[in-house]
N, C-alpha and C positions, 0 to 999 in steps of 0.2 A: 438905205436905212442902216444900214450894217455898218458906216463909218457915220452918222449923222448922229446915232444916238450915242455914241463917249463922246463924240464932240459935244452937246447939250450935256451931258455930265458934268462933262470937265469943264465946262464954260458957267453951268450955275449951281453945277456945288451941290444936286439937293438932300438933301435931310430923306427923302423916302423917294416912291414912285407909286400914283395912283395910274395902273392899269387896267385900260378898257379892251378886254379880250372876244369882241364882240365875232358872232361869223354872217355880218350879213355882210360881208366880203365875199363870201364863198357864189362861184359862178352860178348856182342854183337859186341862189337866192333873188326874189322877187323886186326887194328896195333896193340892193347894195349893187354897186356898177364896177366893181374890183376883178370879180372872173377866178379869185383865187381857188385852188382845189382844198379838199380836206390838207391836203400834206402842204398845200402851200399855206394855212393860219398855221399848220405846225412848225413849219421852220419860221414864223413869225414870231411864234412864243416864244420858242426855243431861243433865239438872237435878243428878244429882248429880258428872260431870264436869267439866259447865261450873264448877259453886260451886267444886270442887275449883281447876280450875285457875284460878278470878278469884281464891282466897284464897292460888293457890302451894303448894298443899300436895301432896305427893308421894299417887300412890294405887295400894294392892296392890288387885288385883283379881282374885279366882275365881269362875269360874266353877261353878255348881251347879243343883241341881236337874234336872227333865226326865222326868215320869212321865208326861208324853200318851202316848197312843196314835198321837196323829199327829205320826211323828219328824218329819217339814217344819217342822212349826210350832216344834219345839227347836230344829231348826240353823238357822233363819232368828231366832229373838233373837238363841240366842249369837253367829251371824257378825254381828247387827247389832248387839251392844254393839263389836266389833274398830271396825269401822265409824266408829261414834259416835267411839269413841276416836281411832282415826286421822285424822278430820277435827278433832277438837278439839285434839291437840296437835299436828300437821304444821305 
C-alpha cells in the first residue's frame, strides 16, 4: 500500500479522498479477516494521511466498523485515527 497509493494519485489526479477508516480489520474483531493490531490501523492511517496531505488533497473520513468483543480495542483505533489526524495537520 505504501507505493500503491501515490501510484493511484498520480495516475487519477483526484480532486479529494473519500476515507473509509473502518477497524473491523483489527484481529479481534468478529466480521473482519485482516488480523491487524490497534497500531497496525494506525500506521494505516498514518500512510494514508500523510500521502494525503504531501499531495494536498482534501480527505472525508468515516469512521466504521467495530464487531470485537473487546470494545477497548474499537475506541482505542478510532481515538487513534483523531490522533494521527491532529498531529498531521496541526
Amino acid at each position: 500500500m505504501r507505493n500503491i497509493l501515490p501510484q493511484l494519485i498520480e495516475a487519477h489526479q483526484p480532486d479529494f479522498v473519500f476515507y473509509q477508516a473502518g477497524v473491523d480489520v483489527l484481529a479481534t474483531d468478529k466480521l473482519g479477516e485482516l488480523s491487524l493490531t490497534v497500531e497496525g490501523c494506525g500506521e494505516r492511517d498514518r500512510l494514508v494521511f500523510e500521502t494525503c496531505h504531501r499531495y494536498h488533497l482534501p480527505v472525508q473520513c468515516s469512521m466504521g466498523g467495530g464487531y470485537s468483543p473487546q470494545l477497548t480495542s474499537i475506541l482505542r483505533a478510532h481515538t487513534q485515527t483523531f490522533a494521527i489526524v491532529s498531529g498531521i495537520y496541526n
